[in-house]
The first five atom37 places (N, CA, C, CB, O) and aatype in JSON, in Angstrom:
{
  "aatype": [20, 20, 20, 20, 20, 20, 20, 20, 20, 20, 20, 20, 20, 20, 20, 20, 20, 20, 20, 20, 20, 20, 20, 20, 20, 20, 20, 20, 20, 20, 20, 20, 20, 20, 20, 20, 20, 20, 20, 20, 20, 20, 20, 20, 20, 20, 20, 20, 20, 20, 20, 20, 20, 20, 20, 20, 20, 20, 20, 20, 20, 20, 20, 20, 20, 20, 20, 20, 20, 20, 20, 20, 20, 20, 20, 20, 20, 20, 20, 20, 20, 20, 20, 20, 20, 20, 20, 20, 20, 20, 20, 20, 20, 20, 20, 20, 20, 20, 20, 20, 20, 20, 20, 20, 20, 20, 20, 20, 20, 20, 20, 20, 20, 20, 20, 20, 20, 20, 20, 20, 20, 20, 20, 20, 20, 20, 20, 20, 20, 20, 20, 20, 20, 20, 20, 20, 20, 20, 20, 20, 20, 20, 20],
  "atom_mask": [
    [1, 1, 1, 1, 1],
    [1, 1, 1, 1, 1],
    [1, 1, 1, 1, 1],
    [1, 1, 1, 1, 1],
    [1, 1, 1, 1, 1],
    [1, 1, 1, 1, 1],
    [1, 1, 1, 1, 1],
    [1, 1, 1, 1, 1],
    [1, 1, 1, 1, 1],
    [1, 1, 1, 1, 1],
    [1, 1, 1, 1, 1],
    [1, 1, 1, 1, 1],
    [1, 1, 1, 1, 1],
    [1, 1, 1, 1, 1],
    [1, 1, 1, 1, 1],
    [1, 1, 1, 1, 1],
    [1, 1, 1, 1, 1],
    [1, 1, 1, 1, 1],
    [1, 1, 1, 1, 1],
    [1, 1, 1, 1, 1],
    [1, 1, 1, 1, 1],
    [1, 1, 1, 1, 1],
    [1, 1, 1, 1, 1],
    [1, 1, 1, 1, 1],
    [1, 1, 1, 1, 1],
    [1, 1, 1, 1, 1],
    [1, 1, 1, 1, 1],
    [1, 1, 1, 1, 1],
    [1, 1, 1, 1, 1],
    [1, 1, 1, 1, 1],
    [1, 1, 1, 1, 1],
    [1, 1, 1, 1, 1],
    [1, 1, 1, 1, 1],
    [1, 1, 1, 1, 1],
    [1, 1, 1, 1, 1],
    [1, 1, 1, 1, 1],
    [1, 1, 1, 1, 1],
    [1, 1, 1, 1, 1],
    [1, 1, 1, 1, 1],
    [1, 1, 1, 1, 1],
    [1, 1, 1, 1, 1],
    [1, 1, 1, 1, 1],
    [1, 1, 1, 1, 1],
    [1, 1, 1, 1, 1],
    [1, 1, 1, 1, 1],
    [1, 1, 1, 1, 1],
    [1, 1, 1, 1, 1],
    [1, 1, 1, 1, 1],
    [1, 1, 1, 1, 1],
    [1, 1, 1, 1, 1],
    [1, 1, 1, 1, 1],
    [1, 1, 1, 1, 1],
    [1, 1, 1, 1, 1],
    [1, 1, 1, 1, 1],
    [1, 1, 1, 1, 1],
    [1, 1, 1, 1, 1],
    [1, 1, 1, 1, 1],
    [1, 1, 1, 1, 1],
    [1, 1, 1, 1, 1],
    [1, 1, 1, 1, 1],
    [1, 1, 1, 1, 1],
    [1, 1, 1, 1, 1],
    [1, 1, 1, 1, 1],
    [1, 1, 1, 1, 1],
    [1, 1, 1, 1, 1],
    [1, 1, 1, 1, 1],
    [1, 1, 1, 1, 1],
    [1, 1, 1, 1, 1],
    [1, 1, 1, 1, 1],
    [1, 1, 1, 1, 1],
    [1, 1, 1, 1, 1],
    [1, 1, 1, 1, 1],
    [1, 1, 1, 1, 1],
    [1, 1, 1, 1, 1],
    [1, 1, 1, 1, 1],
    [1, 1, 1, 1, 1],
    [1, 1, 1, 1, 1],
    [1, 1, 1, 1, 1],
    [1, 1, 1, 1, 1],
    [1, 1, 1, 1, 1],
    [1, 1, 1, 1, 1],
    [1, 1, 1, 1, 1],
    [1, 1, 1, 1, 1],
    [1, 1, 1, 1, 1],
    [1, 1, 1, 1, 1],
    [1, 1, 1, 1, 1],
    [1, 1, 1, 1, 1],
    [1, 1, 1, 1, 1],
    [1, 1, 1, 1, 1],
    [1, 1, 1, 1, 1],
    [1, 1, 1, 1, 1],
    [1, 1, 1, 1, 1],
    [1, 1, 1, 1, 1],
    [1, 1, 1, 1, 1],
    [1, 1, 1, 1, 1],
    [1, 1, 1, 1, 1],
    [1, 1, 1, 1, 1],
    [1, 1, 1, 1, 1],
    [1, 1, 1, 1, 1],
    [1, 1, 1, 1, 1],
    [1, 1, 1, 1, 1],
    [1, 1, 1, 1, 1],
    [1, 1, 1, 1, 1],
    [1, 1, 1, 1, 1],
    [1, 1, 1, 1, 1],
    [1, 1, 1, 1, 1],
    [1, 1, 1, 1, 1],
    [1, 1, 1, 1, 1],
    [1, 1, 1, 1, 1],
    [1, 1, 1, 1, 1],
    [1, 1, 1, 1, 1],
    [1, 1, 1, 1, 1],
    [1, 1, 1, 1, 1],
    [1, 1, 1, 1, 1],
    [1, 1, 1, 1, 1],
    [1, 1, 1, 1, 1],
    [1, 1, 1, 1, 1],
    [1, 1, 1, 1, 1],
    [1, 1, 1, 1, 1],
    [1, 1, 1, 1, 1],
    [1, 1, 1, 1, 1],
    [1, 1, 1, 1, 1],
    [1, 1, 1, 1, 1],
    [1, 1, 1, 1, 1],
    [1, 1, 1, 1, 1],
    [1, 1, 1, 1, 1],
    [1, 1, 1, 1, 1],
    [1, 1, 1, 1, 1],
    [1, 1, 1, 1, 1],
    [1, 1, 1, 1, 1],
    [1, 1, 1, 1, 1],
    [1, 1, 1, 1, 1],
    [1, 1, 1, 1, 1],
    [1, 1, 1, 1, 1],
    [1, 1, 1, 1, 1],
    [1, 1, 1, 1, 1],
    [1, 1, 1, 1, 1],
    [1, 1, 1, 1, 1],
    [1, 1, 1, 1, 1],
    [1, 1, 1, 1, 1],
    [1, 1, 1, 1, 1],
    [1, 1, 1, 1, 1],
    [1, 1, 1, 1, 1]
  ],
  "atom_positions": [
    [[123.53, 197.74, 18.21], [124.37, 196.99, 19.1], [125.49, 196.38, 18.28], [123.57, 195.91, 19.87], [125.19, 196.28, 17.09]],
    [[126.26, 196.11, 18.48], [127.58, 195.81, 18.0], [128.11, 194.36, 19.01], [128.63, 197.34, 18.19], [128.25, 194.18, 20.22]],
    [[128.25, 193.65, 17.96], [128.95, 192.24, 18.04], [129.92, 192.16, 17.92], [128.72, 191.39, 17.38], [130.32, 192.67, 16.86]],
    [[130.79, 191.66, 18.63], [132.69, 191.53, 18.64], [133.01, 189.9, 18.78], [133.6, 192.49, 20.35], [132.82, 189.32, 19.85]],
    [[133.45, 189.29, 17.76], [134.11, 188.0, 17.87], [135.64, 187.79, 18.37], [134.04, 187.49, 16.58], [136.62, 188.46, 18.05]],
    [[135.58, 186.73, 19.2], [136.86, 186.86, 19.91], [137.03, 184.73, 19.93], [136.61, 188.03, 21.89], [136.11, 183.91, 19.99]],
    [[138.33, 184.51, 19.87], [138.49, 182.75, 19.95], [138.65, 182.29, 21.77], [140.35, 182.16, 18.88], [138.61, 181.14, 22.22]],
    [[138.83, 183.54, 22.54], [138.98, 182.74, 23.4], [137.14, 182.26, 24.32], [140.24, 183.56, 24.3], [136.11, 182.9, 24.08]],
    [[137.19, 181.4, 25.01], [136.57, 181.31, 25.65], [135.72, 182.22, 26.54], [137.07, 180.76, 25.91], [134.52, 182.04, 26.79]],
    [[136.37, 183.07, 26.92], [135.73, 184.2, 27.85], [135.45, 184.95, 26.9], [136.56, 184.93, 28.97], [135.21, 186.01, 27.47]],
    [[135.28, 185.14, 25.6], [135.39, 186.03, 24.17], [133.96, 185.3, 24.14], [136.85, 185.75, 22.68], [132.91, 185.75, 24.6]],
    [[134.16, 184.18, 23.56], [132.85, 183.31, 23.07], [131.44, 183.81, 23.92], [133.15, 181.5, 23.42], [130.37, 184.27, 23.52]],
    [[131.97, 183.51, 25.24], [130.25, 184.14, 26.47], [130.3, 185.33, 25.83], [130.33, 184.46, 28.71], [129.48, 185.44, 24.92]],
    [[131.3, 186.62, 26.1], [130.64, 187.48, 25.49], [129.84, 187.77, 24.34], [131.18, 187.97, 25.48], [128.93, 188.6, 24.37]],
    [[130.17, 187.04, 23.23], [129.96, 187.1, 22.34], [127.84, 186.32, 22.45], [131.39, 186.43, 21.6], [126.81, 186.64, 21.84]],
    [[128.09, 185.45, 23.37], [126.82, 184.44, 23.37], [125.77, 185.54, 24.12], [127.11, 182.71, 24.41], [124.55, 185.66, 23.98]],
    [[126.81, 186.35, 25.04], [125.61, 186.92, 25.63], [125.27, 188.59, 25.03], [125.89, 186.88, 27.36], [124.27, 189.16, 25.48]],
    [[125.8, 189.0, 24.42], [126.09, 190.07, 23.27], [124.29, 189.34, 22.33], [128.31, 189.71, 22.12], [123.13, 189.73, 22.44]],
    [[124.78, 188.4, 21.66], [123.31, 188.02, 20.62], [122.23, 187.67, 21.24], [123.4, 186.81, 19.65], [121.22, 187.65, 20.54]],
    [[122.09, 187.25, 22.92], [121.2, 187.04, 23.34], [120.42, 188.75, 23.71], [121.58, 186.0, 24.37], [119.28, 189.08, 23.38]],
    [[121.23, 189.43, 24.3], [120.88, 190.89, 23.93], [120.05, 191.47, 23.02], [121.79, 191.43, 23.63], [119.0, 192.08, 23.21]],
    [[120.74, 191.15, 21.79], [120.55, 191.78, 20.63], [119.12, 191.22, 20.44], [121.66, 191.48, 19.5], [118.17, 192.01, 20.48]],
    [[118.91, 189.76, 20.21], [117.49, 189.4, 20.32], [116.36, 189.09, 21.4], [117.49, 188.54, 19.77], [115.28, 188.51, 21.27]],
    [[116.98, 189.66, 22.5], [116.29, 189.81, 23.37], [115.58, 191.86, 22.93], [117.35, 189.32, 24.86], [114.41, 192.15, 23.21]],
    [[116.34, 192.71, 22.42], [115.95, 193.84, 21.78], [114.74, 193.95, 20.73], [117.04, 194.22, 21.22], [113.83, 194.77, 20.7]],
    [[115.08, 192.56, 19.61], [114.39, 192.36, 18.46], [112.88, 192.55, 19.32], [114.78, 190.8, 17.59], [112.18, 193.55, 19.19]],
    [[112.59, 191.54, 20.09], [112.09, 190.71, 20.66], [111.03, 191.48, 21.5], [113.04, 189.93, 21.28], [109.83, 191.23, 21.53]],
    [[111.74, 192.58, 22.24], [111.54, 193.24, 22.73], [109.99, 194.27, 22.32], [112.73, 193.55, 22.75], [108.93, 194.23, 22.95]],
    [[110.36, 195.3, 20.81], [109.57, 195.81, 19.75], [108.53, 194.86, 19.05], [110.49, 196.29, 18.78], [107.91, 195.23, 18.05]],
    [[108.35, 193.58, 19.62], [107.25, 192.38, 18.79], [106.95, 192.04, 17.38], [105.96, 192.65, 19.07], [105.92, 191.87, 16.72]],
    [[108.61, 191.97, 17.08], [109.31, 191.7, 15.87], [110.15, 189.83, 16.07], [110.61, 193.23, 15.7], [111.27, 189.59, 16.5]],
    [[109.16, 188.91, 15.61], [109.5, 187.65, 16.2], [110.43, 186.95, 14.86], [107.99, 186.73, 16.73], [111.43, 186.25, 14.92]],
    [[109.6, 187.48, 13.56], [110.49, 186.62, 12.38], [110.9, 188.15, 11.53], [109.3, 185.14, 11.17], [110.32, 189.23, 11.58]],
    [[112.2, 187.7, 10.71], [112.74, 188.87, 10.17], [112.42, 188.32, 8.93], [114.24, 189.34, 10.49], [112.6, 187.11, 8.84]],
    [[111.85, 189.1, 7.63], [111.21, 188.55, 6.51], [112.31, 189.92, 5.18], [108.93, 188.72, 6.75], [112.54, 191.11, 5.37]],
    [[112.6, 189.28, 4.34], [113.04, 190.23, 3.14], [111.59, 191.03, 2.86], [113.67, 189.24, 1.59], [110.52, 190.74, 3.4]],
    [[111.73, 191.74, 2.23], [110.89, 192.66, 1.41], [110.71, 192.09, 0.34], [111.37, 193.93, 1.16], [109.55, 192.21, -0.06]],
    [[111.55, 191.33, -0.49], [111.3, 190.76, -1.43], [110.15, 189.97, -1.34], [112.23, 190.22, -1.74], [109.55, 189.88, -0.27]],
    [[109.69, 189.26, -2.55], [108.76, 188.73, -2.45], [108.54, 186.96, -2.14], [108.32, 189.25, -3.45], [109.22, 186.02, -2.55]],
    [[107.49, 186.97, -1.38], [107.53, 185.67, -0.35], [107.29, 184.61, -1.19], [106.41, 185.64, 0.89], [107.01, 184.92, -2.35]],
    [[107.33, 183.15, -0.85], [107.17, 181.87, -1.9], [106.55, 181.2, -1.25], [108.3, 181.08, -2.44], [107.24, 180.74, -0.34]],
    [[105.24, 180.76, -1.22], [104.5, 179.95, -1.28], [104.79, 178.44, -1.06], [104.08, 180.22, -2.23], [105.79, 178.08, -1.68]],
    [[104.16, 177.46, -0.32], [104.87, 176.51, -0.01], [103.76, 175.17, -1.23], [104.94, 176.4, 1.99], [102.55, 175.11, -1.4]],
    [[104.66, 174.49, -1.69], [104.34, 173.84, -2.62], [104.18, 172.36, -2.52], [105.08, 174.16, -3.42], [104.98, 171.82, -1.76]],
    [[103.11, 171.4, -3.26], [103.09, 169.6, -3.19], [103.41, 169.69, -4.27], [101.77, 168.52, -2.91], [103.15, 170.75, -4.82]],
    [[104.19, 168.49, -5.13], [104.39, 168.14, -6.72], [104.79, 166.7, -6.28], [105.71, 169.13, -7.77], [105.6, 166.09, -5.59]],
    [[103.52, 166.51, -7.26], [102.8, 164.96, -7.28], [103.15, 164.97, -9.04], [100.61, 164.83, -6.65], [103.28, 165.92, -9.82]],
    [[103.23, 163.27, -9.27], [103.55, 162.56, -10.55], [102.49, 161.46, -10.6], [105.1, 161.95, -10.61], [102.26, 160.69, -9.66]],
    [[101.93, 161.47, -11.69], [100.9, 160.4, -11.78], [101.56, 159.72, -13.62], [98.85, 161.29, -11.66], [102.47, 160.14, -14.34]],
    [[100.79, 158.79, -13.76], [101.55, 158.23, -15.21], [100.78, 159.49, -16.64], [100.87, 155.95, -15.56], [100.79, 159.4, -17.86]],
    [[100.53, 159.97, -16.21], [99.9, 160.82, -17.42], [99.99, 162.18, -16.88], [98.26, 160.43, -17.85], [99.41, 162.85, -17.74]],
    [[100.34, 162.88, -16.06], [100.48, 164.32, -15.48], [101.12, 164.58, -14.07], [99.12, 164.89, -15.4], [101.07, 163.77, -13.14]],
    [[101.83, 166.01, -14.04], [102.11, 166.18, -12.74], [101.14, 167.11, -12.22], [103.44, 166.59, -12.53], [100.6, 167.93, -12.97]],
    [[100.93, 167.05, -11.16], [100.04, 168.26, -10.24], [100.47, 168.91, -9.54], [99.16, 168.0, -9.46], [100.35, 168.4, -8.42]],
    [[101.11, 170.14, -9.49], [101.61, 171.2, -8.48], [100.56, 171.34, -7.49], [101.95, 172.64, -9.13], [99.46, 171.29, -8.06]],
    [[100.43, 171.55, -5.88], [99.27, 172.39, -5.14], [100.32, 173.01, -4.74], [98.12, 171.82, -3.99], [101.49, 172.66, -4.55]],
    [[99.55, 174.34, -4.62], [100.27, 175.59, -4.06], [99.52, 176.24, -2.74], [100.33, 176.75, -5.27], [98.41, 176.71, -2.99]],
    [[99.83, 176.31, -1.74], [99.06, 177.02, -0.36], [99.18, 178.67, -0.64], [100.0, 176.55, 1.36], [100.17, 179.4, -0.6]],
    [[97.93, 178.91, -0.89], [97.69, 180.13, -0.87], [96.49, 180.66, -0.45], [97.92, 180.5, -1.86], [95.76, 181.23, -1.26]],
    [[96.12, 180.5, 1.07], [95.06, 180.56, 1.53], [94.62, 182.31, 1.49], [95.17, 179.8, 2.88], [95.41, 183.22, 1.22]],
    [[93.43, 182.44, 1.76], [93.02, 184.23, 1.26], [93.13, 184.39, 0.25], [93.74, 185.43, 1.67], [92.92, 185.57, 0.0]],
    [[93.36, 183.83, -0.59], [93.69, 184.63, -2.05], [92.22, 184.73, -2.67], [94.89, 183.67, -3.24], [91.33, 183.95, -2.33]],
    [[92.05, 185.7, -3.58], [91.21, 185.48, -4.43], [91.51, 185.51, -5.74], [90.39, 186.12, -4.23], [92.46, 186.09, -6.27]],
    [[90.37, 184.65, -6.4], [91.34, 183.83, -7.82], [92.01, 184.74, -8.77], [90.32, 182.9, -8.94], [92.98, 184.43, -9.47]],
    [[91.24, 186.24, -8.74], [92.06, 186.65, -10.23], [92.9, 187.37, -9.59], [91.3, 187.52, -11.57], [93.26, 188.39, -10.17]],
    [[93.52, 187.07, -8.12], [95.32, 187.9, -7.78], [95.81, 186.49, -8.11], [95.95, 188.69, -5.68], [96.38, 186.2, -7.05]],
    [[95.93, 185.57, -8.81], [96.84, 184.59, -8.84], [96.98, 184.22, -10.72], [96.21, 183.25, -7.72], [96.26, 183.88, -11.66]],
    [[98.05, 184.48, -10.51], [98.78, 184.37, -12.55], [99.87, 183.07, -12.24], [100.17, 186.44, -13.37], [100.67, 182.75, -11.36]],
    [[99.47, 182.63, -13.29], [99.8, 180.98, -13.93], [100.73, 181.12, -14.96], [98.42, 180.11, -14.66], [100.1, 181.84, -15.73]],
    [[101.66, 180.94, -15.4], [102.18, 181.14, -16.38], [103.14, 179.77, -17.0], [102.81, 182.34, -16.07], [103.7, 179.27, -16.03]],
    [[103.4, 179.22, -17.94], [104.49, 178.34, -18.54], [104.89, 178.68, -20.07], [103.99, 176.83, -18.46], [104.28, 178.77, -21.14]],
    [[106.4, 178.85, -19.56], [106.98, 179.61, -20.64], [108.7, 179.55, -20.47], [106.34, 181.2, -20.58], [109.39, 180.02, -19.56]],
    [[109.09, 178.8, -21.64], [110.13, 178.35, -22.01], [111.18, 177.49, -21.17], [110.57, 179.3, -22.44], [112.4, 177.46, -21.06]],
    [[109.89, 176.68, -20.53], [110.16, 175.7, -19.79], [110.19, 176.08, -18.35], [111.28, 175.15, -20.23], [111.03, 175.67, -17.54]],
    [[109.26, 176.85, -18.11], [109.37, 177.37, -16.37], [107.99, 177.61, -16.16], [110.36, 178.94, -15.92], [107.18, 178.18, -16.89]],
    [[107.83, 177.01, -14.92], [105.99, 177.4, -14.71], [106.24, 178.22, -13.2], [104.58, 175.52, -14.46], [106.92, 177.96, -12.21]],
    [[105.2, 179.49, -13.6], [105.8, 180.71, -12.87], [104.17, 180.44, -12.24], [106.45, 182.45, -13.87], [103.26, 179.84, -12.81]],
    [[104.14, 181.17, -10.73], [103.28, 181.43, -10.46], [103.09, 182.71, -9.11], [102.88, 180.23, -10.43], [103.81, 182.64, -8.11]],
    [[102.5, 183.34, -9.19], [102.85, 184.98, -8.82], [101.49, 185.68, -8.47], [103.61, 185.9, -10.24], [100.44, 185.28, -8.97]],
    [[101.54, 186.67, -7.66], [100.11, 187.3, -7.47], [100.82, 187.86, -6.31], [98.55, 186.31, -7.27], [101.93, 187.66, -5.81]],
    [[99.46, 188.9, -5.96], [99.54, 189.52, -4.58], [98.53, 189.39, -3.51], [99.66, 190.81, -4.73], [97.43, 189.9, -3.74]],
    [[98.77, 188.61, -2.05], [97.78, 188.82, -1.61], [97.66, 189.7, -0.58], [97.37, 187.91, -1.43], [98.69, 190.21, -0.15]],
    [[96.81, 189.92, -0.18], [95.92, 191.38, 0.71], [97.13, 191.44, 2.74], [93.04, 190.49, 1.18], [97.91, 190.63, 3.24]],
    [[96.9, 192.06, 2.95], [97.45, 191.73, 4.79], [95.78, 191.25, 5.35], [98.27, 193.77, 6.0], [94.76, 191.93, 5.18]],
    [[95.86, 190.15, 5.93], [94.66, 189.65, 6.95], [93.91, 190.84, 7.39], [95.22, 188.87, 8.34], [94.51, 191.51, 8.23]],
    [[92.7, 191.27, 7.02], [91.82, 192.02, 7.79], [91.43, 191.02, 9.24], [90.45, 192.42, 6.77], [91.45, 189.83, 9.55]],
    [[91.03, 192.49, 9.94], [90.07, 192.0, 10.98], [88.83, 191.7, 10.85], [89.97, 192.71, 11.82], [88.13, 192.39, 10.12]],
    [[88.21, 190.41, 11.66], [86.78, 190.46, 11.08], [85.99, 191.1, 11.81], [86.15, 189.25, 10.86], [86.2, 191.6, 12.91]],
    [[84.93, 191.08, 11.09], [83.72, 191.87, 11.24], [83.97, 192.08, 12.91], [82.14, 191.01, 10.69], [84.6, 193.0, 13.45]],
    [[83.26, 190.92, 13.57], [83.01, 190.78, 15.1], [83.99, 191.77, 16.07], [83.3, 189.16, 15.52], [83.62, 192.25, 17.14]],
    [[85.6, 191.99, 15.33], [86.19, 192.89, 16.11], [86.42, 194.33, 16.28], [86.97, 192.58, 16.09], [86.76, 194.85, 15.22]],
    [[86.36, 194.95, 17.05], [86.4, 196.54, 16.39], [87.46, 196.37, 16.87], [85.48, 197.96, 16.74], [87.79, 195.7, 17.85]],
    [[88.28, 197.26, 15.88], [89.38, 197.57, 15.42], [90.06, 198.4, 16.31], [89.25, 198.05, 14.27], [91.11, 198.25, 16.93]],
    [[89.15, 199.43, 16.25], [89.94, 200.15, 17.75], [90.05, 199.89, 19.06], [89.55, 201.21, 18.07], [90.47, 200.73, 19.85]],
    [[89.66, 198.64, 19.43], [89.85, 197.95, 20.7], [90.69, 196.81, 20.87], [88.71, 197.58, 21.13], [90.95, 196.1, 21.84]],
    [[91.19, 196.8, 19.2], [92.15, 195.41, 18.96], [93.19, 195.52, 20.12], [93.06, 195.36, 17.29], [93.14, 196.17, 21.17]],
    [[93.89, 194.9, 19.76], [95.45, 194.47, 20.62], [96.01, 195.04, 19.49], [96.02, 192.6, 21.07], [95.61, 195.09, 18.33]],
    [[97.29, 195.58, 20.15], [98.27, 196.81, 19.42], [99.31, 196.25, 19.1], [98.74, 198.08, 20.26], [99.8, 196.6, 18.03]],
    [[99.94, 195.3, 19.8], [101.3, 194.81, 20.02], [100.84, 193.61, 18.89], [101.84, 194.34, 21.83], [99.68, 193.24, 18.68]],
    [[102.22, 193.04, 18.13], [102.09, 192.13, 17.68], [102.85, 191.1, 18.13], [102.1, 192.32, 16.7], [104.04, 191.36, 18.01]],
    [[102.56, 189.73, 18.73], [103.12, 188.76, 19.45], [104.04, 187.76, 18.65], [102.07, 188.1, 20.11], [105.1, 187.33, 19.09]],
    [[103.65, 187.52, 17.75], [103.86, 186.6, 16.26], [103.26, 186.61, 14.74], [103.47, 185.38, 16.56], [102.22, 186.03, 14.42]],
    [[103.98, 187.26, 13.97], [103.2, 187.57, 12.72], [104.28, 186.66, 11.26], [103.1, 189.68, 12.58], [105.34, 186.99, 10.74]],
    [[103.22, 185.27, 10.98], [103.83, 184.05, 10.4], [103.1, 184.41, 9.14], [103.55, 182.47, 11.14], [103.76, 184.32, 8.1]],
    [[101.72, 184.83, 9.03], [101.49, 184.98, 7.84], [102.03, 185.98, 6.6], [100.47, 185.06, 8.01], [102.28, 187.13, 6.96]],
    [[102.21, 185.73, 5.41], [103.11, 186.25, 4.79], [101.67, 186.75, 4.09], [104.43, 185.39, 4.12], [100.55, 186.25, 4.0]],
    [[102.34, 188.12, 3.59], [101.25, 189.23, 2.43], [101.95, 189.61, 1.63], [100.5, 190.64, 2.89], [103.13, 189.25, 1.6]],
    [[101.42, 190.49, 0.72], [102.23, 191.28, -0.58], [102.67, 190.24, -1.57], [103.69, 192.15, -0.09], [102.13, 189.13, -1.62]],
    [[103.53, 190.56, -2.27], [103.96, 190.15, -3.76], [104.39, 188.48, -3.34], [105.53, 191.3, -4.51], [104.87, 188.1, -2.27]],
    [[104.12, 187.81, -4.31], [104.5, 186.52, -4.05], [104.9, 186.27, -5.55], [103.32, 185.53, -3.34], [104.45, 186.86, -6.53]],
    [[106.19, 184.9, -5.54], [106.52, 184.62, -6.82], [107.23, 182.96, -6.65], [107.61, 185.92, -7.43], [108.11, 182.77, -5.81]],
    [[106.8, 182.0, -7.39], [107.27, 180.75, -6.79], [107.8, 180.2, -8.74], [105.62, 179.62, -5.62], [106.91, 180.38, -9.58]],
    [[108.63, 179.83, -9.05], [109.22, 179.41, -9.96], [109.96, 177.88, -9.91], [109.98, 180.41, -10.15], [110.77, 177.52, -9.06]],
    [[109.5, 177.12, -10.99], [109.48, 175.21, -11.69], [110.25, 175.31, -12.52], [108.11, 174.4, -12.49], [109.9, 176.09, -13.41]],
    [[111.4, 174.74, -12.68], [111.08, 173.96, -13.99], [110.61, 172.79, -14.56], [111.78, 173.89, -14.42], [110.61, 171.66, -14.08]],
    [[110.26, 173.16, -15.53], [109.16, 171.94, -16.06], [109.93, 170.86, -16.82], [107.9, 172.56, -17.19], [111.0, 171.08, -17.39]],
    [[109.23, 169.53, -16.76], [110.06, 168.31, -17.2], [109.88, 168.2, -18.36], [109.83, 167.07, -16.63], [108.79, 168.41, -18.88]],
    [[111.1, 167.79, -19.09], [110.26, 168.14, -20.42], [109.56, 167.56, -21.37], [110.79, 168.57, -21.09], [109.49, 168.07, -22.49]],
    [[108.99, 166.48, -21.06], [107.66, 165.9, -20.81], [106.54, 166.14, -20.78], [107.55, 165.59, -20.13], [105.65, 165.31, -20.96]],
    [[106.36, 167.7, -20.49], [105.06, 168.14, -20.49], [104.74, 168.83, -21.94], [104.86, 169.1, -19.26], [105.55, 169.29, -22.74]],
    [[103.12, 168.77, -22.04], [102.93, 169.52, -23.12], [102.1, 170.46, -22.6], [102.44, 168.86, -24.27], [101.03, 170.4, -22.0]],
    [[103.48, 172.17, -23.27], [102.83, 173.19, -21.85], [102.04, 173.78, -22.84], [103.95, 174.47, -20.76], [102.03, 175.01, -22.78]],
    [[101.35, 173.24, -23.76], [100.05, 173.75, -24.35], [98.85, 173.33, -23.5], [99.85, 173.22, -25.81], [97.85, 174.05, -23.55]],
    [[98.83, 172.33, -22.8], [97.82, 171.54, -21.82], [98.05, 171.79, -20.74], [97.76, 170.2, -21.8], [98.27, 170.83, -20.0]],
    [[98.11, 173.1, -20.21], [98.33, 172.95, -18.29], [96.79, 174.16, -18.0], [100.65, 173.97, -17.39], [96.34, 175.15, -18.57]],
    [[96.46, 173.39, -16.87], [95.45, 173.63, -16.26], [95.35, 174.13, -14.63], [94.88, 172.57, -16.52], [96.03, 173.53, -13.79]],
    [[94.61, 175.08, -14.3], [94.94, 175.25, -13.02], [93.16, 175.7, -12.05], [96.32, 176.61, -13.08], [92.21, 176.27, -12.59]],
    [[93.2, 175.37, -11.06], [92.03, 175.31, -10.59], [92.39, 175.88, -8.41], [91.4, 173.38, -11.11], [93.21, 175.39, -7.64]],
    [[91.38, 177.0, -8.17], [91.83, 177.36, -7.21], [90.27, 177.35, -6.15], [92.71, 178.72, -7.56], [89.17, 177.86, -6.37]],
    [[90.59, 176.8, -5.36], [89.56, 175.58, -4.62], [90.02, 175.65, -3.04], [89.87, 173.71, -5.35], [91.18, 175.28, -2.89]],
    [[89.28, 176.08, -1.71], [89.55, 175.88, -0.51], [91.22, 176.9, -0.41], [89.53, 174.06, -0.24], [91.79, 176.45, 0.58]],
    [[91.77, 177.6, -0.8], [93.33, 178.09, -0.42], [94.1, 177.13, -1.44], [93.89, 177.77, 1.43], [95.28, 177.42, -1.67]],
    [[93.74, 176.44, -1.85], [94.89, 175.76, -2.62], [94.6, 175.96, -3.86], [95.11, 174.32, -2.42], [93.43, 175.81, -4.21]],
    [[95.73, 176.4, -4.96], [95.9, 176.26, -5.88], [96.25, 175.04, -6.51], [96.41, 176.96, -5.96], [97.31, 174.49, -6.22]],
    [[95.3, 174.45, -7.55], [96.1, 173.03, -8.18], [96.09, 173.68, -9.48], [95.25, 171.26, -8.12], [95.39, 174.57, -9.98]],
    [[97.53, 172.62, -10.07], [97.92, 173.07, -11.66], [97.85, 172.1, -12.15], [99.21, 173.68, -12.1], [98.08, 171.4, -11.16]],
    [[97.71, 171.4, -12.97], [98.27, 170.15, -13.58], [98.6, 170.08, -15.0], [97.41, 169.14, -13.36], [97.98, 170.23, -16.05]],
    [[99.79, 169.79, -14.66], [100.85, 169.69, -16.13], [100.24, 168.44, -16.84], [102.81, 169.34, -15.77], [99.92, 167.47, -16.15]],
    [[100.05, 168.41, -18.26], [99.89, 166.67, -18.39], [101.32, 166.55, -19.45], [97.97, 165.96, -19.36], [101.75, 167.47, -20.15]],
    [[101.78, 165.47, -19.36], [102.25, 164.97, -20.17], [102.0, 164.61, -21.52], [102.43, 164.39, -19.74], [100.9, 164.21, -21.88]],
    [[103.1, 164.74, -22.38], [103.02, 164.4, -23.95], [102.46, 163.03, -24.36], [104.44, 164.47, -24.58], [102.62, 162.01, -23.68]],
    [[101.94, 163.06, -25.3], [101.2, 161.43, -25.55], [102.15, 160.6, -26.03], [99.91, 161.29, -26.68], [102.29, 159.39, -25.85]],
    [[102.95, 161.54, -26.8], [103.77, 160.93, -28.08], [105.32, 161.01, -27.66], [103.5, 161.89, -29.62], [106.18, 160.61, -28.44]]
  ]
}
């Protein structure tokens, strides 16, 4: 479909009702959010306490060894891949629902990038993956 911008007024409706079209089309195929291919980022807490910071990272489904930790030259990287949601057990599959209504959860390659304060001593970072959440905790230098 093709969009045409125009300044006048009677230009503008077209134009309003032209994109309502267009995502009324999207919309149509049960395509609700448009996502890059690239890889998705993880939504993050960063907490400060007087002796360390604590990153949590939401990464529910994961299992621990798809998730890499990294701090290095002042950037704390954190990256993995997780799985697309299976169906559970209870459903057979071939009787599922076909259409997809809303699909929010994000899968595949993930990559979320810090920089670190430099304050920390990234010989001491720790990370622990518990309930979907990832915690890291940076500690701070003594000295």
């Amino acid at each position: 479909m093709r969009v045409e911008c125009q300044t006048s007024d009677s230009g503008s409706e077209r134009v309003s009702k032209q994109l309502d079209a267009l995502m009324d089309e999207i919309t149509s195929h049960g395509f609700t959010r448009l996502v890059s291919s690239d890889a998705w980022e993880p939504q993050w807490n960063i907490y400060e306490g007087t002796a360390q910071y604590l990153v949590c990272v939401d990464l529910a489904g994961m299992r621990h060894a798809a998730i890499d930790v990294h701090v290095d030259k002042g950037t704390l990287r954190v990256s993995g891949y997780r799985e697309r949601p299976e169906w559970p057990q209870e459903v057979d599959a071939a009787s599922a629902p076909v259409s997809v209504h809303v699909m929010e959860i994000d899968w595949g390659r993930f990559e979320r990038t810090l920089a670190v304060p430099p304050d920390v001593d990234t010989t001491d970072v720790t990370a622990t993956y518990r309930n979907g959440y990832l915690w890291i905790v940076l500690r701070k230098r003594t000295s």
